[in-house]
N, CA, C and O atoms as a GROMACS GRO file, in nm:
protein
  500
    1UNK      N    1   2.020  -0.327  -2.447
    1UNK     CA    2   1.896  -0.256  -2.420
    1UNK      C    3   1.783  -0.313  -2.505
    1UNK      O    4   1.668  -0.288  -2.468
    2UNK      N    5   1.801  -0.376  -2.601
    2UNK     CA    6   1.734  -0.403  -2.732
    2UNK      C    7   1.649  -0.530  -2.657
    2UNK      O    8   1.528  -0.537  -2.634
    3UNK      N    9   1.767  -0.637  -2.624
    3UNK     CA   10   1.695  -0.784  -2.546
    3UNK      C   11   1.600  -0.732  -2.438
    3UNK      O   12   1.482  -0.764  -2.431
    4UNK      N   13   1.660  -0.653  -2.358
    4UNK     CA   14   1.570  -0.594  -2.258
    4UNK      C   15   1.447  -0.578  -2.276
    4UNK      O   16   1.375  -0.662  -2.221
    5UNK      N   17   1.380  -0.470  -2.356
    5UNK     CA   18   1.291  -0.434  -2.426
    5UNK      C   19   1.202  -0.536  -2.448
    5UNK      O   20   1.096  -0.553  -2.387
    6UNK      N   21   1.281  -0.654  -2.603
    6UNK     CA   22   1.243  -0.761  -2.582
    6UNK      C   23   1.142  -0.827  -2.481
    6UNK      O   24   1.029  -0.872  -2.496
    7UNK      N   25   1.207  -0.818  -2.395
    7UNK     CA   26   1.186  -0.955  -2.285
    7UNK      C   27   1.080  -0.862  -2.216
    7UNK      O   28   0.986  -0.922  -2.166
    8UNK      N   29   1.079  -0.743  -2.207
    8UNK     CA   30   0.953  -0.686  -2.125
    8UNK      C   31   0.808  -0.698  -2.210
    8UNK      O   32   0.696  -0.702  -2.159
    9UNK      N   33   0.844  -0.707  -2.387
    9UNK     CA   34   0.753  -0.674  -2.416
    9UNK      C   35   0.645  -0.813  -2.460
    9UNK      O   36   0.528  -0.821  -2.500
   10UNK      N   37   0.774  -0.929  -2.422
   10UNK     CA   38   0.756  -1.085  -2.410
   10UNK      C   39   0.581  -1.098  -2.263
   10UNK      O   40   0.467  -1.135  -2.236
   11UNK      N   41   0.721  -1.021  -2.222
   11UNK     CA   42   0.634  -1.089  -2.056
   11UNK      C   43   0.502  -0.973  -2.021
   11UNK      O   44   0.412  -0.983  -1.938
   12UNK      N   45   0.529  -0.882  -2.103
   12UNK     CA   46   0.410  -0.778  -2.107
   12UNK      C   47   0.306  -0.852  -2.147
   12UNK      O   48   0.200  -0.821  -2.094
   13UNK      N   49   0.303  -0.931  -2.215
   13UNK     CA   50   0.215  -0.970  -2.312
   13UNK      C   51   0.129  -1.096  -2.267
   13UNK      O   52   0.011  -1.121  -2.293
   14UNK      N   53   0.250  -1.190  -2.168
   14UNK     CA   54   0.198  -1.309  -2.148
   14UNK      C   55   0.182  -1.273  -1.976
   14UNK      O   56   0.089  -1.329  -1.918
   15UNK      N   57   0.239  -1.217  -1.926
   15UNK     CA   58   0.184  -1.156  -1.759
   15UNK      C   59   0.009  -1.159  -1.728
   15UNK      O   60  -0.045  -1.214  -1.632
   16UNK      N   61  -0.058  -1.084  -1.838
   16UNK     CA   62  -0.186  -1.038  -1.803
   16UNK      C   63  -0.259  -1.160  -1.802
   16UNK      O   64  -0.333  -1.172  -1.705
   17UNK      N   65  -0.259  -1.279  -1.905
   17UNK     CA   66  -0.306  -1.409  -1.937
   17UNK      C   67  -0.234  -1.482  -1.797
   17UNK      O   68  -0.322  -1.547  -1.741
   18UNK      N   69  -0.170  -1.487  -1.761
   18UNK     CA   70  -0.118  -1.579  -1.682
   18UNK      C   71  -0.194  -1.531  -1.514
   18UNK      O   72  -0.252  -1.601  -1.431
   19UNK      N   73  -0.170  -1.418  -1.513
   19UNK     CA   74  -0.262  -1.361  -1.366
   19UNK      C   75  -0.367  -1.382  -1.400
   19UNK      O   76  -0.428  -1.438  -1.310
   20UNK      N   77  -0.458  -1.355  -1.536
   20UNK     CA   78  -0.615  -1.387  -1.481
   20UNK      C   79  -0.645  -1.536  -1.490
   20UNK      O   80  -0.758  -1.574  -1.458
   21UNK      N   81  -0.584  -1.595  -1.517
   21UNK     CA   82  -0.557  -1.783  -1.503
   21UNK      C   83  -0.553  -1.799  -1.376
   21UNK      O   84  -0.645  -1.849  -1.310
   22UNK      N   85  -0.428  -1.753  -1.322
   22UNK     CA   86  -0.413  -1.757  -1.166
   22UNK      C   87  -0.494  -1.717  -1.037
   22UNK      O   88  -0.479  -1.748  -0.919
   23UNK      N   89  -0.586  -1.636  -1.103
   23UNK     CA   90  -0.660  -1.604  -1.039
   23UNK      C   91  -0.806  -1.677  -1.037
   23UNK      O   92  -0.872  -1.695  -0.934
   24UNK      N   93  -0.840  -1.711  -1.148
   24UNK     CA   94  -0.920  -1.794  -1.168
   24UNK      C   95  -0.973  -1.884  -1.094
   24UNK      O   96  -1.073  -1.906  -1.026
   25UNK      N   97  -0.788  -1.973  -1.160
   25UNK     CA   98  -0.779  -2.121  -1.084
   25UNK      C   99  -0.763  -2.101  -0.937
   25UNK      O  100  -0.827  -2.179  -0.866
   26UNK      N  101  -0.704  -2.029  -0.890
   26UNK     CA  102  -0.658  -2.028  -0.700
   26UNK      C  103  -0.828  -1.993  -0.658
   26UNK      O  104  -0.861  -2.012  -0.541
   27UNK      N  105  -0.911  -1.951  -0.738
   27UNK     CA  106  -1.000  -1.883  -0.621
   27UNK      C  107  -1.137  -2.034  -0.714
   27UNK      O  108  -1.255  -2.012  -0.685
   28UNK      N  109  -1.122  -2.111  -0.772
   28UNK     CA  110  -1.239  -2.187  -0.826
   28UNK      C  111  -1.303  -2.286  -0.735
   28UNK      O  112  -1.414  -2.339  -0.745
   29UNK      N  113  -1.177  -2.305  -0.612
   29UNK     CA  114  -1.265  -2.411  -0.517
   29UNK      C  115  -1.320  -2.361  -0.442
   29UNK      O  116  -1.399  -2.438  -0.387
   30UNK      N  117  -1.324  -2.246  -0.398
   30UNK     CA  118  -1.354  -2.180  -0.279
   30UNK      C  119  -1.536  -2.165  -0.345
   30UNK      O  120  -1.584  -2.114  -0.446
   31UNK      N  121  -1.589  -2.232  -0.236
   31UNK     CA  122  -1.765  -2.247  -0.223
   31UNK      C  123  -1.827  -2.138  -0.182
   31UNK      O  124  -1.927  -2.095  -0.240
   32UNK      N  125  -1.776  -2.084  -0.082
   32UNK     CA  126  -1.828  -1.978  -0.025
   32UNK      C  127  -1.816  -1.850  -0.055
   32UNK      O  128  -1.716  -1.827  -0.124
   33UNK      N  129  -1.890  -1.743  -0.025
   33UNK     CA  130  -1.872  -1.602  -0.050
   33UNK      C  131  -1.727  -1.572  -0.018
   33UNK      O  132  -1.636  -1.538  -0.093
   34UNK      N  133  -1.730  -1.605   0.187
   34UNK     CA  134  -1.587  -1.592   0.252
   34UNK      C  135  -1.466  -1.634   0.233
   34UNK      O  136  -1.359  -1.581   0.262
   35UNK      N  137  -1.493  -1.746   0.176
   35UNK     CA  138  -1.397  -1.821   0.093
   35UNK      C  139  -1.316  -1.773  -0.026
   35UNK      O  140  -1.197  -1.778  -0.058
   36UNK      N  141  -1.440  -1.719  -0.086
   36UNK     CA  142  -1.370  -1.609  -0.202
   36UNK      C  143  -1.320  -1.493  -0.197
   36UNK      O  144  -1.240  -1.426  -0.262
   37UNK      N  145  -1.391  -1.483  -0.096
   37UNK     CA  146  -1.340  -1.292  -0.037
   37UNK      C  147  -1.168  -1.341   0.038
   37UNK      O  148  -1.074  -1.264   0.024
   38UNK      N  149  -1.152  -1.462   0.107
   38UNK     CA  150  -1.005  -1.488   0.145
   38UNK      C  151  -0.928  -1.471   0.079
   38UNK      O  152  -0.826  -1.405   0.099
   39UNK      N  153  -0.986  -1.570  -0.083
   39UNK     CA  154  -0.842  -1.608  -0.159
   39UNK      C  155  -0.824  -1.474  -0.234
   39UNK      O  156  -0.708  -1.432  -0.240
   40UNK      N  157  -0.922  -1.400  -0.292
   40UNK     CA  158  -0.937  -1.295  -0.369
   40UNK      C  159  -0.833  -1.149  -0.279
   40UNK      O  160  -0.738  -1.088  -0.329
   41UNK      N  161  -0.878  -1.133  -0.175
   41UNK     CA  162  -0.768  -1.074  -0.044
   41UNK      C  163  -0.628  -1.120  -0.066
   41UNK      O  164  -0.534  -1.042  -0.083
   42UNK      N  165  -0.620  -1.224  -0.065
   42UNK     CA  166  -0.483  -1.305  -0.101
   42UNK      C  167  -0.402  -1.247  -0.220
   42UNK      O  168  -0.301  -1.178  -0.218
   43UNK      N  169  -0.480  -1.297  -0.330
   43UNK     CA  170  -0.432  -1.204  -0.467
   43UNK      C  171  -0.425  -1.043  -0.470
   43UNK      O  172  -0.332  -0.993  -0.533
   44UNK      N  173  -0.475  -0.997  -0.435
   44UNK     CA  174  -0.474  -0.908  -0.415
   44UNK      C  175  -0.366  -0.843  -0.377
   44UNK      O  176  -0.336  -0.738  -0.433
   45UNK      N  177  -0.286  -0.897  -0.268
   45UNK     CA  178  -0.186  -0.838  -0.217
   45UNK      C  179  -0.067  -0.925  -0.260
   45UNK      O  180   0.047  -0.908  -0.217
   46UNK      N  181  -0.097  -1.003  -0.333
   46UNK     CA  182   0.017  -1.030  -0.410
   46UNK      C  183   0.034  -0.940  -0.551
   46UNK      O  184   0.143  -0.895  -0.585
   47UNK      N  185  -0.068  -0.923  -0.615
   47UNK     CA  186  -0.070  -0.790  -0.701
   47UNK      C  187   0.002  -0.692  -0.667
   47UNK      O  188   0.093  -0.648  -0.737
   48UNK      N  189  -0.035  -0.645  -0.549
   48UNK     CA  190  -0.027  -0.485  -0.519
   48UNK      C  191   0.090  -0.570  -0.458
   48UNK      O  192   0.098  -0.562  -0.580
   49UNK      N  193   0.163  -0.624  -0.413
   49UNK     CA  194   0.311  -0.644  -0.392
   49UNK      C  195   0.439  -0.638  -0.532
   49UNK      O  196   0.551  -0.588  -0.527
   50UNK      N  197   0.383  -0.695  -0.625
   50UNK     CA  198   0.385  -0.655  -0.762
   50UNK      C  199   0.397  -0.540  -0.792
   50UNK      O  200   0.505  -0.494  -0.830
   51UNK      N  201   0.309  -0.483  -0.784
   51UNK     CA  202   0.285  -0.329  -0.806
   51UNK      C  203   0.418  -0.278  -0.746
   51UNK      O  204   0.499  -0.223  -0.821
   52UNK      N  205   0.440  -0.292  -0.632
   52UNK     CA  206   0.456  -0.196  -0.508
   52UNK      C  207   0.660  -0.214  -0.568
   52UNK      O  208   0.741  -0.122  -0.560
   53UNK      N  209   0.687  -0.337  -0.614
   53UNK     CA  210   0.821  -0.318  -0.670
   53UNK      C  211   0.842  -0.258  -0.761
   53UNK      O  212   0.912  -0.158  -0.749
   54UNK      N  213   0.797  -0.290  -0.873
   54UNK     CA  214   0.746  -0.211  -1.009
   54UNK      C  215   0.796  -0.033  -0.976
   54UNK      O  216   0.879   0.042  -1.026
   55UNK      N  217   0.686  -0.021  -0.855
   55UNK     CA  218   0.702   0.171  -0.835
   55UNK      C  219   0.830   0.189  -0.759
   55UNK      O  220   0.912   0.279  -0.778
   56UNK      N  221   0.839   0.091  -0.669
   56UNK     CA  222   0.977   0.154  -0.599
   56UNK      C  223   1.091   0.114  -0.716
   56UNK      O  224   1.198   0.136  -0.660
   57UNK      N  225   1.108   0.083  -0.800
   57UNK     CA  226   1.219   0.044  -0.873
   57UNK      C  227   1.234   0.173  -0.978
   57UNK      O  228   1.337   0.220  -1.026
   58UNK      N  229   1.073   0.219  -1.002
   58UNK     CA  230   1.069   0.362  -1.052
   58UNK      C  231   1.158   0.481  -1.005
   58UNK      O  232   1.245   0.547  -1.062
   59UNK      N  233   1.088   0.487  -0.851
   59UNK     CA  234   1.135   0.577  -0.795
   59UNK      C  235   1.316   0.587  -0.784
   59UNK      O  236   1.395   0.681  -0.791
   60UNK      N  237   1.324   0.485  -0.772
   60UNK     CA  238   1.494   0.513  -0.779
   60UNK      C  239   1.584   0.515  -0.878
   60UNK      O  240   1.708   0.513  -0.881
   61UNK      N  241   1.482   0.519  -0.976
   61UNK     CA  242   1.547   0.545  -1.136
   61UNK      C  243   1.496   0.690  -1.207
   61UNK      O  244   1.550   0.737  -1.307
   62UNK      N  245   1.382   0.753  -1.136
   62UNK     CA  246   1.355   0.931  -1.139
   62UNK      C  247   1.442   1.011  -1.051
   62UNK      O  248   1.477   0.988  -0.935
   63UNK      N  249   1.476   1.126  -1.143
   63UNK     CA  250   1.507   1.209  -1.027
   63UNK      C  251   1.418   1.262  -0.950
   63UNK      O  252   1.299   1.243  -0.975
   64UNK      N  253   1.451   1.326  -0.860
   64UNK     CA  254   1.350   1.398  -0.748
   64UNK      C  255   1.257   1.481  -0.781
   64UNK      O  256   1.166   1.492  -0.699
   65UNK      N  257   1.250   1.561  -0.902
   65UNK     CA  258   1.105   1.628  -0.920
   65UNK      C  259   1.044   1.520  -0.994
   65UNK      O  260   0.930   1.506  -0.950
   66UNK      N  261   1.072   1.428  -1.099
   66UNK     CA  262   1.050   1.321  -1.144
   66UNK      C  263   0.964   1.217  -1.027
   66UNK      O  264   0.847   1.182  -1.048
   67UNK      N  265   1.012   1.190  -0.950
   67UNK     CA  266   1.006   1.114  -0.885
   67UNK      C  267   0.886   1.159  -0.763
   67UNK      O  268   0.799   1.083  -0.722
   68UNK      N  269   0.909   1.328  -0.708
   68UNK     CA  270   0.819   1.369  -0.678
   68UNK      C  271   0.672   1.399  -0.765
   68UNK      O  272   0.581   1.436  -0.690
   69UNK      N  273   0.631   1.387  -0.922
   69UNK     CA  274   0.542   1.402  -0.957
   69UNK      C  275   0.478   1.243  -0.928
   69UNK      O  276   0.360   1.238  -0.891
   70UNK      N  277   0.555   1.116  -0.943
   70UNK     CA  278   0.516   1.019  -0.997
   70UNK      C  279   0.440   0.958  -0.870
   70UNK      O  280   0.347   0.877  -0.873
   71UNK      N  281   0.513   1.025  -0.736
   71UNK     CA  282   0.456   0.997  -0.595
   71UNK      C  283   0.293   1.046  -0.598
   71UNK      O  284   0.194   0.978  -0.572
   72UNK      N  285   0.303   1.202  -0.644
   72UNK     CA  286   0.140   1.212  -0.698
   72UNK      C  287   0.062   1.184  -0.781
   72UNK      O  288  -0.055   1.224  -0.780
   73UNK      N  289   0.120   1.098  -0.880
   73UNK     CA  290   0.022   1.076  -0.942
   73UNK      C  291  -0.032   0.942  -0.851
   73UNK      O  292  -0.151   0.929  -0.824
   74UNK      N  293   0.074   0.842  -0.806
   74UNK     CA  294   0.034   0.721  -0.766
   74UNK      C  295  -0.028   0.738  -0.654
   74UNK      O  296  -0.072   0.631  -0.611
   75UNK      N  297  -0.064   0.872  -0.556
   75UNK     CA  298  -0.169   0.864  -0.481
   75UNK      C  299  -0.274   0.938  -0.516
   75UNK      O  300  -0.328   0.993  -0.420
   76UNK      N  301  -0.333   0.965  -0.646
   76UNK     CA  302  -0.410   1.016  -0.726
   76UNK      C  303  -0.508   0.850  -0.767
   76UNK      O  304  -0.613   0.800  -0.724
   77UNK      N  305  -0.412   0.812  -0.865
   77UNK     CA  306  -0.450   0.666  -0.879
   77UNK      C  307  -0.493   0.584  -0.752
   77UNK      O  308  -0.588   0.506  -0.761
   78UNK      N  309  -0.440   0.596  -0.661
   78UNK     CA  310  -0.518   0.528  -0.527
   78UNK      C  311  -0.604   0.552  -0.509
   78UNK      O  312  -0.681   0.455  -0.505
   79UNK      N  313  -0.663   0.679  -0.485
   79UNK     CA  314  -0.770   0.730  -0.447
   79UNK      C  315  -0.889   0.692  -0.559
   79UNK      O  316  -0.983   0.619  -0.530
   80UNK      N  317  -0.870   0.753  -0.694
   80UNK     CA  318  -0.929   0.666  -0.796
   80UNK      C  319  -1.001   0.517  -0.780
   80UNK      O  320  -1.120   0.490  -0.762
   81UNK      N  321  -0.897   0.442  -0.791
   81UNK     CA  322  -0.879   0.327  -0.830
   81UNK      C  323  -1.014   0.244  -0.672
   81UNK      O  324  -1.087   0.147  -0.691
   82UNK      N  325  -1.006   0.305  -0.569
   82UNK     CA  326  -1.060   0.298  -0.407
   82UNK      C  327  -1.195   0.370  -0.487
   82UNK      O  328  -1.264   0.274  -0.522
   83UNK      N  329  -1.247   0.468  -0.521
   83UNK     CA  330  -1.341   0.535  -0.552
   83UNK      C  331  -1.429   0.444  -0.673
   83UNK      O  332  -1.549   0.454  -0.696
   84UNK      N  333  -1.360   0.380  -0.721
   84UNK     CA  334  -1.400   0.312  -0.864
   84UNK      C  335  -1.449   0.195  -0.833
   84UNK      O  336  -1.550   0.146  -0.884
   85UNK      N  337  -1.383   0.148  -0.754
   85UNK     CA  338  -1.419  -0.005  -0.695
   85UNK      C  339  -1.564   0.011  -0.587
   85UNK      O  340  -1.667  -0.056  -0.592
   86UNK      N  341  -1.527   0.126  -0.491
   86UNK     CA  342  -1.646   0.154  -0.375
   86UNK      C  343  -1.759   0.137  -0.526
   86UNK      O  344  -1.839   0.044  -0.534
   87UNK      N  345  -1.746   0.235  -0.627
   87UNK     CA  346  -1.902   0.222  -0.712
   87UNK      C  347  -1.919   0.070  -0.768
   87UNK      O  348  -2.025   0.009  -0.760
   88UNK      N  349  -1.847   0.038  -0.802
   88UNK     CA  350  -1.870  -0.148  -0.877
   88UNK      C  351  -1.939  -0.217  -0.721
   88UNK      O  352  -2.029  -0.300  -0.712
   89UNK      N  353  -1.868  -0.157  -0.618
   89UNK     CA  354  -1.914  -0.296  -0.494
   89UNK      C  355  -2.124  -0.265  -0.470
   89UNK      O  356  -2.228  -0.332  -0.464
   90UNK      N  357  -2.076  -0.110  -0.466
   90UNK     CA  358  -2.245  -0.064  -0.472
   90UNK      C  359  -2.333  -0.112  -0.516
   90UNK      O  360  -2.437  -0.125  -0.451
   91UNK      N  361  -2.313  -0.174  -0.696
   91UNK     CA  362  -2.404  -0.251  -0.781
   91UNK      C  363  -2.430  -0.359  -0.689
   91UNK      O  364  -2.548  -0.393  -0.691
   92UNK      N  365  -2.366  -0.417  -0.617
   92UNK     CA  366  -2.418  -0.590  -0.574
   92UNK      C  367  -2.466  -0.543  -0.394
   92UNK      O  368  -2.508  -0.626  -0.314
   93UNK      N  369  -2.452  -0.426  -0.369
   93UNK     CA  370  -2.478  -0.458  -0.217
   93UNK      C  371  -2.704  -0.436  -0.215
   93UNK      O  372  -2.767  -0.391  -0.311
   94UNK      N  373  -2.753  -0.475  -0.110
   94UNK     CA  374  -2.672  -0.520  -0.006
   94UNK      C  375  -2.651  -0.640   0.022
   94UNK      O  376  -2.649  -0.682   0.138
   95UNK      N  377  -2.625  -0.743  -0.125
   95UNK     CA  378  -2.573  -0.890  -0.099
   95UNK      C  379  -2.482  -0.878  -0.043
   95UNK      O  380  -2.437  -0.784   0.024
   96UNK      N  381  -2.415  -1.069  -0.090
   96UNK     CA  382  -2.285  -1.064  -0.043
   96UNK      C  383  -2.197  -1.092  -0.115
   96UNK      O  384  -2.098  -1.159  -0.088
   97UNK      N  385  -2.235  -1.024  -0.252
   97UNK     CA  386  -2.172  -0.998  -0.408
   97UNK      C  387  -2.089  -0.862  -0.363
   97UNK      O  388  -1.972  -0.876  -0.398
   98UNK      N  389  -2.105  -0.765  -0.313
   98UNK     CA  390  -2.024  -0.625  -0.282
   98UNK      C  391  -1.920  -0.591  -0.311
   98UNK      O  392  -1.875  -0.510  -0.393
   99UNK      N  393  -1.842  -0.725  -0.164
   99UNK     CA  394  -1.728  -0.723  -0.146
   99UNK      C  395  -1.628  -0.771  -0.238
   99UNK      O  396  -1.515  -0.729  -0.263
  100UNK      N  397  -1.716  -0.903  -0.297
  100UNK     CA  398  -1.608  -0.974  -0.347
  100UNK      C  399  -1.575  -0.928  -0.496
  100UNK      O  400  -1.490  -0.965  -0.576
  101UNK      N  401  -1.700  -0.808  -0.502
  101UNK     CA  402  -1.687  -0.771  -0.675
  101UNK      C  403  -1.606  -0.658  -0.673
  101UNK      O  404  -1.580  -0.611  -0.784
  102UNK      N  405  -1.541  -0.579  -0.535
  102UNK     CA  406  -1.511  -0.466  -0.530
  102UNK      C  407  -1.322  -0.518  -0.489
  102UNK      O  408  -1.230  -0.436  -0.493
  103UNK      N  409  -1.302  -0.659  -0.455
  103UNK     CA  410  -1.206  -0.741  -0.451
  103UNK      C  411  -1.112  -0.757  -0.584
  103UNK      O  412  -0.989  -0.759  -0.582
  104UNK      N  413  -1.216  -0.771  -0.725
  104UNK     CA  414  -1.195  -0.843  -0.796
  104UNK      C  415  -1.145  -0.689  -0.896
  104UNK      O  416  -1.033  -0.660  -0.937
  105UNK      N  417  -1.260  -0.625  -0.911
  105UNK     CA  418  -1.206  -0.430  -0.936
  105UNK      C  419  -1.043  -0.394  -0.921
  105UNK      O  420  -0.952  -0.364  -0.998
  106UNK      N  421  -1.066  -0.422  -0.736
  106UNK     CA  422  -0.933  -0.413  -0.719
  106UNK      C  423  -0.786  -0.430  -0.779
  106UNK      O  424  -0.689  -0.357  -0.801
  107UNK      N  425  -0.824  -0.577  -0.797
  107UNK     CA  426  -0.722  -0.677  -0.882
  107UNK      C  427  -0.710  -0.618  -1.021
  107UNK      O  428  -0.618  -0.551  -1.068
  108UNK      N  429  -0.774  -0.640  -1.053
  108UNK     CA  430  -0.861  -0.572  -1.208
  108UNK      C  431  -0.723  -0.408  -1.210
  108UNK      O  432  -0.606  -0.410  -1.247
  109UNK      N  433  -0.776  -0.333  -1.174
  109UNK     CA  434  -0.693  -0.262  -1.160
  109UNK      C  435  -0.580  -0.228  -1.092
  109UNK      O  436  -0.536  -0.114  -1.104
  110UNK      N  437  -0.516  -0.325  -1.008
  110UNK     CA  438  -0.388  -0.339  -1.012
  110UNK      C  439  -0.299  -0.385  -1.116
  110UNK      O  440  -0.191  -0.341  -1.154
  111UNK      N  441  -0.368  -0.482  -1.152
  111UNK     CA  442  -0.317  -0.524  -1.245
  111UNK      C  443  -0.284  -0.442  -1.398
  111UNK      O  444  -0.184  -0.473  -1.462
  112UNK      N  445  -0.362  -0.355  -1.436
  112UNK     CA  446  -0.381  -0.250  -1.555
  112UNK      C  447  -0.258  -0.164  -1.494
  112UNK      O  448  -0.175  -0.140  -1.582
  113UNK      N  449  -0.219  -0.103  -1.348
  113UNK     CA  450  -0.158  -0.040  -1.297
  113UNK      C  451  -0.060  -0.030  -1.362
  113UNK      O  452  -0.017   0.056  -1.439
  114UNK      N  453  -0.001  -0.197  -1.300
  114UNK     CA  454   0.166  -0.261  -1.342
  114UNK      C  455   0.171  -0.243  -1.451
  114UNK      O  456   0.280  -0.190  -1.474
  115UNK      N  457   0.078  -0.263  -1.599
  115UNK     CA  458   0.130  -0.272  -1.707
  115UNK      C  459   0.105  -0.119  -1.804
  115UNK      O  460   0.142  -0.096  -1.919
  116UNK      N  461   0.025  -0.027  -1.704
  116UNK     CA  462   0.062   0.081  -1.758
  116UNK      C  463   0.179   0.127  -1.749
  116UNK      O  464   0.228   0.193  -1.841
  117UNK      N  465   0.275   0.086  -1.578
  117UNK     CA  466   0.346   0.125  -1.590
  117UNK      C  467   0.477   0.114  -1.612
  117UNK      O  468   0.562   0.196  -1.576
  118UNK      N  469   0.504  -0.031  -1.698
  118UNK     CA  470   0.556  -0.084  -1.767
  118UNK      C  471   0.615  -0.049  -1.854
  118UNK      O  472   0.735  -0.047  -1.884
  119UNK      N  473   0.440   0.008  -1.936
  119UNK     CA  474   0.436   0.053  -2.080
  119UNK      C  475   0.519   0.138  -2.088
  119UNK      O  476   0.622   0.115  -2.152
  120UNK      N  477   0.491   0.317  -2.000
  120UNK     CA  478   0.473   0.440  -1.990
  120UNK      C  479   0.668   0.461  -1.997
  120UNK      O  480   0.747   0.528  -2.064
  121UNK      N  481   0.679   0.342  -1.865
  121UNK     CA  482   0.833   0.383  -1.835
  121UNK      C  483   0.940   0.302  -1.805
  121UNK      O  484   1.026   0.301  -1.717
  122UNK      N  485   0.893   0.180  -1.979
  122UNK     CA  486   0.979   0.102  -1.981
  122UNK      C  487   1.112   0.111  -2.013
  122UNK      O  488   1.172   0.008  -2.046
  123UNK      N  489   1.172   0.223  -2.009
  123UNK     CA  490   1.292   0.307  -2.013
  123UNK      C  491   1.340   0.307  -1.848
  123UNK      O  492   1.457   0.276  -1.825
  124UNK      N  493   1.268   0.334  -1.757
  124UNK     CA  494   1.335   0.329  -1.649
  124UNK      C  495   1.346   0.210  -1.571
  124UNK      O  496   1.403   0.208  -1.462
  125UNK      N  497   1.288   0.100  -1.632
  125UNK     CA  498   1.270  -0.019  -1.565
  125UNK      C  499   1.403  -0.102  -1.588
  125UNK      O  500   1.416  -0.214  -1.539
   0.00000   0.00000   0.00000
């Protein structure tokens, strides 16, 4: 359990540096707004695919009221996280800064997601 720990708190550490690198670099050639709004879409759902194991690996390590709170909180945080970004995209509209800043939010906080919930319930992971 000890290495375990370890190794989460290894990759905790070097995860966050390595995605905003990755993100960086995958989206630096892209010239265009659309271009960026593609690759940024792209990451995105590789994040939240990330994410999306992370919680289901939760869920089957809570029990059922456990497991039923954690379902609400994570569509609490959706709604949030959708609400938070709509205000960041606001600052840039009505360019065509909006989207891609409300893209990047996104990421932004997916990413904080995973490693809160890492942190919170690295016991059940």
């Amino acid at each position: 359990m000890a290495m375990r720990t370890e190794i989460l708190i290894v990759l905790g550490s070097i995860m966050p540096l390595a995605t905003a690198r990755a993100q960086q670099s995958a989206c630096d050639d892209a010239n265009t707004t659309i271009e960026i709004r593609r690759c940024l879409a792209s990451d995105l759902k590789k994040t939240e695919t990330l994410l999306g194991g992370i919680e289901d690996s939760l869920k089957k390590s809570l029990g059922d009221s456990a497991a039923a709170s954690f379902e609400d909180a994570k569509r609490a945080w959706e709604q949030y996280r959708e609400r938070q970004c709509n205000s960041v995209a606001w600052l840039y509209l009505p360019g065509t800064m909006g989207p891609v800043m409300k893209l990047k939010c996104l990421i932004q906080m997916t990413d904080d997601r995973r490693e809160v919930l890492k942190d919170f319930y690295s016991t059940q992971l």
